[in-house]
N, C-alpha and C positions, 0 to 999 in steps of 0.2 A: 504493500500500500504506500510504502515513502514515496517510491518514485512515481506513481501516481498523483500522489499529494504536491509534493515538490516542485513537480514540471508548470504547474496551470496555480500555481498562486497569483492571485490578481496583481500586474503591475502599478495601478491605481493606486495599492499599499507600500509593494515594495516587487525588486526581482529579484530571485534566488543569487545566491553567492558567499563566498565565505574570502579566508588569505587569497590576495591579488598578484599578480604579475605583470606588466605594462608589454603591449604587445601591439606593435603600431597597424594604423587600418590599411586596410587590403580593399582592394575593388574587383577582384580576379574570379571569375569563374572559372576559367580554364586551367589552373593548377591552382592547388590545395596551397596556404601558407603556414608552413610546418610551423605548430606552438611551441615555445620555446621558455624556458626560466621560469616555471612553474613552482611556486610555493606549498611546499611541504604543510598539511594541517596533524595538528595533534588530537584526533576524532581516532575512534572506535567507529561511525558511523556518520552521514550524514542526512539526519532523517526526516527533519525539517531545514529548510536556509531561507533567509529573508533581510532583505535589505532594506536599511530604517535611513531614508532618504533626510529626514529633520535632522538629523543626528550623526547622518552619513556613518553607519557603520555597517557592517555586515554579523549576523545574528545566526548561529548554527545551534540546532539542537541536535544530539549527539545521545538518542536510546541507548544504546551498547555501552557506552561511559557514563550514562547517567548526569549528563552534567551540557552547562549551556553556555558557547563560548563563542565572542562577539569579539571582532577584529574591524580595524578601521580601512579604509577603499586600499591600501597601501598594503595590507595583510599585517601589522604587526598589531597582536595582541590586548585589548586594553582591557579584557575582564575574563575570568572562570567564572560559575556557577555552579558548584558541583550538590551531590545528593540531590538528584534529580531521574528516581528510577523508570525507566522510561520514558526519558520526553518524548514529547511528538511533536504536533502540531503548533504552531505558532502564528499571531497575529497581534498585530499594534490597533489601539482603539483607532476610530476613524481622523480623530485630534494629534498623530501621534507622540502622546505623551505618555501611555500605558501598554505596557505589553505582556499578552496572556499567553500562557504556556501549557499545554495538556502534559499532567503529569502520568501516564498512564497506570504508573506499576503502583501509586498510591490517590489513584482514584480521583483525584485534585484538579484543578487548576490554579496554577502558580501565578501571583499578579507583581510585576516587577515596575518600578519604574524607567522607564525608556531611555532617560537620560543615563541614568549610572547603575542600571541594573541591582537598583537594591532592592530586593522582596521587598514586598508591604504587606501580602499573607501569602497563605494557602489556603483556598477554600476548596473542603472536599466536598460534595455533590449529595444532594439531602436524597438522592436517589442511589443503588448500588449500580451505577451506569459508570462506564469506563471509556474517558473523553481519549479521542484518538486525533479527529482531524481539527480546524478550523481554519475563517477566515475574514476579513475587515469585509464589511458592507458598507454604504452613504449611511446606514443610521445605526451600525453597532458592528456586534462578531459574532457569526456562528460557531458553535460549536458543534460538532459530528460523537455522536457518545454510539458506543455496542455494549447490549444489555445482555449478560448474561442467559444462558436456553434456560427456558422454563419446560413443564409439561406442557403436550402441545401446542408452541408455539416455538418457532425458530427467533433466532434472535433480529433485534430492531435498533433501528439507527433513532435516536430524538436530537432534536437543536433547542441548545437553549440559550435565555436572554439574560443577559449581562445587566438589565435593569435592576435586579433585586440580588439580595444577598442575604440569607444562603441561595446558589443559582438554584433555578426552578427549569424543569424540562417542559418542554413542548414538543408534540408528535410533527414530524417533516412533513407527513400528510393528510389529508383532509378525513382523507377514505381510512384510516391507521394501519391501511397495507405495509407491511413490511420490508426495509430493507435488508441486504443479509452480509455487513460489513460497513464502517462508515463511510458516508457517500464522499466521494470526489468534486467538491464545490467549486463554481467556476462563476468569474465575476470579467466582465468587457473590462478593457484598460482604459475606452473612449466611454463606456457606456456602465457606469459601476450601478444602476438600476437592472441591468439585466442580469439574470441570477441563475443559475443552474444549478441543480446535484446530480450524477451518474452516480448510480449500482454498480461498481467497478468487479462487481464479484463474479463467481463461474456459477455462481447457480443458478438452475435452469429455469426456475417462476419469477425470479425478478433481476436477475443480471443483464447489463445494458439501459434497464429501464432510467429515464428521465425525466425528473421532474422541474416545472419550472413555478417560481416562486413570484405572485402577483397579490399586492395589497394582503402581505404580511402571511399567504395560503400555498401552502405547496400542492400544485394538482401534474397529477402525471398522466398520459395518454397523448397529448398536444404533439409530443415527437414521438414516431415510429422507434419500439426497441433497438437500440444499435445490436452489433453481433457481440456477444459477450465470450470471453472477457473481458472489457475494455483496458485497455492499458498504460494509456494516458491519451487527454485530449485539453484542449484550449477552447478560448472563446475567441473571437478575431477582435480588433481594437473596438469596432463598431457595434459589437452584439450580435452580428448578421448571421455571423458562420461559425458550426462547431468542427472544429478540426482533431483528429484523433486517430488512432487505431488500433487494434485489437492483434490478432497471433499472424496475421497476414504479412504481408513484406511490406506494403506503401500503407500511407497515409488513407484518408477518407475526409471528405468534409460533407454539412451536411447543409445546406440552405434554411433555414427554420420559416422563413416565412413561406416557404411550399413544401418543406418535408421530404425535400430532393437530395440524394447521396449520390456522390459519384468520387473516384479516386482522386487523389491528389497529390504532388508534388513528387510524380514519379521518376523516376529512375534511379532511387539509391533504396537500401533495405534497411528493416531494420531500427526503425526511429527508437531512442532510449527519452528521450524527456521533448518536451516544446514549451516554449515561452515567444509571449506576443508585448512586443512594445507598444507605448499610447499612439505612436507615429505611425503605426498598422503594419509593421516589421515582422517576420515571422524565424525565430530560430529554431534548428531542430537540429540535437545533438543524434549522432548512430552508433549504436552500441556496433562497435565496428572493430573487429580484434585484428585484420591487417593492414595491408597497405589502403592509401586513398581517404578520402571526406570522413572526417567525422562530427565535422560542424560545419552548416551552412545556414543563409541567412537569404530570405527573398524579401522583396521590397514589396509597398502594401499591393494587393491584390493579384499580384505574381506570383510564379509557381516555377519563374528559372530565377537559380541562386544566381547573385551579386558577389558574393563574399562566401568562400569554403576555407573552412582549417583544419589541419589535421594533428592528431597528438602524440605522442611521440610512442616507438612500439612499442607494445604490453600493457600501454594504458588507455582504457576507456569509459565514455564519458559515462557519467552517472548525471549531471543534472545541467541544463545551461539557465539562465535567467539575465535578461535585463536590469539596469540600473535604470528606474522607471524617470528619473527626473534629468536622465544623462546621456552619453556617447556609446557606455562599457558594457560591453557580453561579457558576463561572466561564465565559467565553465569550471565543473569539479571533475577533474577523473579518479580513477581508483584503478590498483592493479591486482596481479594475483595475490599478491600480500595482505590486501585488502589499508593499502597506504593509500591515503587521499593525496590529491594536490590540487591546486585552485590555480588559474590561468583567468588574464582580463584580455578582451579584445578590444579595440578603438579607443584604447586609453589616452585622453588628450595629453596626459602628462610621459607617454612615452619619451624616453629619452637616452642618448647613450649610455652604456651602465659603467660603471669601474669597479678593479676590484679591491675587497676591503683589507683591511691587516688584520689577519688573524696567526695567534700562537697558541702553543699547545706547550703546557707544564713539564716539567720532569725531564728534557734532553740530557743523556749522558749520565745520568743520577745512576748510581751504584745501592740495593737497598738489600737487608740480609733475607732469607727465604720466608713464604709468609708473612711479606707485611702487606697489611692494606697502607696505601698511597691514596692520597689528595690527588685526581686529573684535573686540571684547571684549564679550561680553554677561554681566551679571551678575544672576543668580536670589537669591541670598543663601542658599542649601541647597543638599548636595548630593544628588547623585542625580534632579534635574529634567529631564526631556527640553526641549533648547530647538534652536530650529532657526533659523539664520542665511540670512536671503534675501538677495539683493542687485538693486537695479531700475537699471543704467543708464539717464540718460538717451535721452532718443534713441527712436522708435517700433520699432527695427529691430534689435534685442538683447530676447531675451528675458527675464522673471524665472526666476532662476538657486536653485536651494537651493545655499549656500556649505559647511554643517555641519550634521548633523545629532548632537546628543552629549550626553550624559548629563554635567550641571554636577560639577566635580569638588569635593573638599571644602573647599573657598573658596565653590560658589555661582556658579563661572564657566565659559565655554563659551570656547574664544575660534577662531579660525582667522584664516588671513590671504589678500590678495585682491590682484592688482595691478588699479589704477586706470588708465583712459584716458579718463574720461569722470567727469564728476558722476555722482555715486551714490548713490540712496536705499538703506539698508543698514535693514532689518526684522528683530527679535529676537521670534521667539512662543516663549510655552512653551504647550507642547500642553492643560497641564492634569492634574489626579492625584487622587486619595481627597481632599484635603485643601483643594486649590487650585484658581480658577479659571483658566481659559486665559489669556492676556495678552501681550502684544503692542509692543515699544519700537521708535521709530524716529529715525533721525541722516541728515543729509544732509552728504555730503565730497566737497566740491568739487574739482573737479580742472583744472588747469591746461593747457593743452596746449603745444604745439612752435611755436613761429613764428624763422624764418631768415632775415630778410633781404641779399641779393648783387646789386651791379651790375656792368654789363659795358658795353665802349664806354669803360670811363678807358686815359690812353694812360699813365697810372703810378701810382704809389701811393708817398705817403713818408708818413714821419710833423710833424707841429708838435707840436714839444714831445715829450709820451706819447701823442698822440692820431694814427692813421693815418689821409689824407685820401686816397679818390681822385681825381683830376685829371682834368678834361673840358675839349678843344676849344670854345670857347663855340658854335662850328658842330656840335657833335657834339647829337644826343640822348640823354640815358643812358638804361641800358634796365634797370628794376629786378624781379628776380624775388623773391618771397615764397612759401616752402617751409613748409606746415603740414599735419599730418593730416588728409586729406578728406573730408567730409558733404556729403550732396545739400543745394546751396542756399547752402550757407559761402560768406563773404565775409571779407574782410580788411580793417582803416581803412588806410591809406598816408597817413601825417603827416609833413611836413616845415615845419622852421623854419628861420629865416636869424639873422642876428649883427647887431645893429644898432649893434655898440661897447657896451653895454652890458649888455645880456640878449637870450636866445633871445626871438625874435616868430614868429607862426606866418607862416605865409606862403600853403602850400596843402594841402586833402588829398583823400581817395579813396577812394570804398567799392569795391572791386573783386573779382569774385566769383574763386572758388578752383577749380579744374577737378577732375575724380574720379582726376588723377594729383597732385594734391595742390599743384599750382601757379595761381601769380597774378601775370601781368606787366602792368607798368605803364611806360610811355613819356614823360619827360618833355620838354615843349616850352613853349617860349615866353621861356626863360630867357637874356638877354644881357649879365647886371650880370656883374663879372669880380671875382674876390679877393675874394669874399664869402662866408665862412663859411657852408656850406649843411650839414645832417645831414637825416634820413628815418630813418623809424621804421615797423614793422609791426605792427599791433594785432591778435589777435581781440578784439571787442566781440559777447559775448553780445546777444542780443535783448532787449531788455525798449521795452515798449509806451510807458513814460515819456518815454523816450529817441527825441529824433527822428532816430531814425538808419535806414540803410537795412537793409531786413529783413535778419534774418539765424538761424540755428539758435542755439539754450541748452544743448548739451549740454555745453559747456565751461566753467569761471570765466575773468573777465576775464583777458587775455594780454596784456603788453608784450614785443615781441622789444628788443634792443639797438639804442641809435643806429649808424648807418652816417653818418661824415662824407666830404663832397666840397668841389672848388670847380672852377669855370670861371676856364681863361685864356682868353689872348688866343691 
């Protein structure tokens, strides 16, 4: 039902849109002009959009997040909303200075003020009806409510009036024939007295049915059933013509004042949303998964496009709407990830963009195993979508998104990560009206764990402050090395002896590390007695320089502690 709802919101209130991108006009039928700098939205969904022309901002209500998030023509941020389970439907009083929000999942309507979006209640509905659609009329807001099944009866759509409080329902029609979903309201952008609801539903006694709404009475019969399901449809600027289509490939419109259908605006498949400017413009986005049109726009009473665009591959459109007091198509797409992103067409403010300075925290930084780290990535403005990667080393760990977040008013993003590994940390910001896309990267090395223990001494004391342990010179000590394990790891095993004056090396050991994280090692051949002996445990990173025996890079270089011994007699 969103994208029913979303497509044919009256422009007379507002047109759908949410984050903008500035994308110069095009007059081209003959090739598509590819969209391009597309802003990232931070939505679960976009299930209602509406654009508040008083206040110039853009109004997303966001079901799947539960929350309602209003960004200004330029896409940067100026408010959340959140606890809001299921919103839906959205509309501004006809004044706009009030804006009502169907809460579905608590039964409500949420009343905000328009200017700064601060609640002034929630009133929930003196009836157990569950407010899904709505939309501004010249003398208030419908709302679209689905009433729970009873015993015999299937469920029903009621509208009610915003005059009283607590709201009270009203049946949609005269006859209290049922609809079976809420209806899909449709108001002229020239003619905001003509009024419609479609049964957008697939079933079979009242899906397609239309009703039209005169001296405050909804009576249906007046237009011939459409084919059901309907799937989205528009009113024209003038109220003349309903334009729409159902599972078909093109378009339909229908003449109302002779109740005449016939195809429309052929040659492309597929329509996903339509919106009609006051200026009698008509855009229609195509859910269109390859090459060619996915947004085209005909001029009033035309049916060859002027202006075609296309979006960039794997993304398609979910919703377009006019800016009812302006230039701007807006357009939402979404991909298989189910990412939104918001693109503007005919933006007077296009302009060349540049790109910004962005950095990213932590270059070079060396930190011990298991720490969580501070990423700080700084844009210098706020309100920039930027988004924090992170690439362990290692082929066996994937790339991770860490944050995804709108810079606060410092210009900064930040979140934090625990390290086990070297890590490439990657800052992009997506890109905006103003800016180009851009990209910072920091490499923070990370240390890991090395243990070294022997077994086989027959005691242990200290010289001095230092604990030695003691070997049988018949004994062989048997030394284990405890590190986090990678296919392939190895350990250096270094030991030096005393020569009365300074540590000399004496022997050492590349010894591979097993996938329970151990590396033992056997020492032999040793018969000097009372001789200062210590062993050490290295990881030694790979590097090709280095004649050492292969080894993995996913770690920075590691010394564990000396372990002192000696042999008696």
């Amino acid at each position: 039902m969103h994208k029913l709802r979303v497509a044919v919101l009256a422009a007379v209130v507002a047109g759908a849109a949410t984050t903008v991108v500035a994308l110069g006009t095009g007059t081209s039928s003959a090739a598509d002009i590819a969209l391009a700098r597309g802003n990232q939205l931070l939505i679960k969904s976009a299930t209602d959009v509406l654009v508040d022309p008083m206040h110039k901002q853009v109004l997303i209500s966001d079901a799947t997040g539960g929350q309602l998030v209003a960004t200004n023509y330029d896409g940067a941020v100026l408010a959340t909303r959140t606890g809001l389970p299921g919103i839906n439907g959205l509309a501004l009083s006809p004044d706009g200075r009030t804006l009502y929000a169907a809460v579905t999942g608590s039964r409500a309507i949420a009343i905000f003020d328009a200017a700064t979006l601060t609640k002034q209640r929630s009133t929930p509905l003196v009836e157990p009806y569950t407010p899904t659609t709505m939309t501004t009329v010249a003398d208030g807001v419908r709302f679209g409510y689905e009433i729970p099944s009873k015993a015999g009866r299937p469920s029903s759509v009621e509208v009610l009036d915003t005059g009283t409080i607590p709201l009270h329902a009203g049946h949609i029609t005269a006859d209290t024939s049922p609809l079976h979903g809420a209806p899909l309201f449709l108001t002229a952008p020239g003619d905001p007295d003509r009024r419609l609801a479609v049964d957008t539903s697939a079933d079979a006694r009242t899906g397609g049915s239309v009703w039209i709404e005169t001296n405050a009475s909804w009576q249906s019969g007046a237009i011939a059933p459409l084919d059901a399901p309907v799937r989205g449809a528009a009113l024209s600027a003038d109220g003349a013509t309903l334009i729409g289509w159902g599972d078909g490939c093109t378009p339909w419109k229908v003449t109302l004042a002779t109740n005449e259908r016939s195809p429309a605006y052929a040659g492309r498949c597929n329509p996903a949303s339509i919106d009609v400017h006051p200026d009698g413009r008509v855009a229609i986005g195509y859910n269109n998964s390859g090459a060619g049109t996915d947004i085209a726009v005909f001029p009033r009473g035309a049916e060859t496009s002027t202006q075609t665009f296309a979006a960039p591959t794997g993304e398609i459109i979910d919703d377009v709407a006019w800016q009812p007091d302006g230039p701007r198509l807006f357009a939402i797409t979404r991909n298989a990830k189910s990412e939104f992103r918001m693109w503007v067409m005919n933006s007077p403010a296009a302009a060349p963009r540049v790109k910004p300075t962005l950095t990213m925290s932590g270059n070079g930084a060396t930190v011990p195993y298991n720490s969580t780290v501070t990423l700080t990535a700084r844009i210098g403005a706020p309100g920039r979508v930027v988004e924090i990667w992170a690439d362990p080393w290692g082929g066996d760990q994937p790339l991770r998104l860490v944050k995804r977040a709108t810079s606060n008013s410092a210009g900064i993003v930040s979140t934090t990560f625990k390290l086990t590994r070297t890590t490439s940390v990657t800052a992009k910001f997506v890109g905006d009206s103003n800016y180009l896309p851009t990209e910072a990267k920091s490499t923070i090395h990370t240390r890991t764990t090395v243990a070294l223990a022997t077994s086989r001494q027959y005691t242990t004391k200290k010289v001095g402050t230092i604990p030695y342990a003691y070997f049988r010179k018949s004994v062989k000590p048997y030394f284990t090395t405890t590190m986090p394990a990678y296919p392939g790891r190895r350990q250096t095993l270094q030991m030096e002896f005393w020569n009365g004056n300074t540590w000399r090396p004496l022997r050492s050991a590349h010894v591979a590390v097993n996938s329970a994280g151990k590396s033992h090692y056997t020492l032999t051949g040793m018969t000097s007695v009372n001789v200062p002996l210590r062993a050490r445990a290295t990881y030694r990173p790979y590097d090709p320089s280095t004649p050492l025996a292969p080894n993995d890079a996913v770690n920075a270089l590691t010394y564990g502690n000396w372990l002192y011994f000696r042999f008696t007699a």
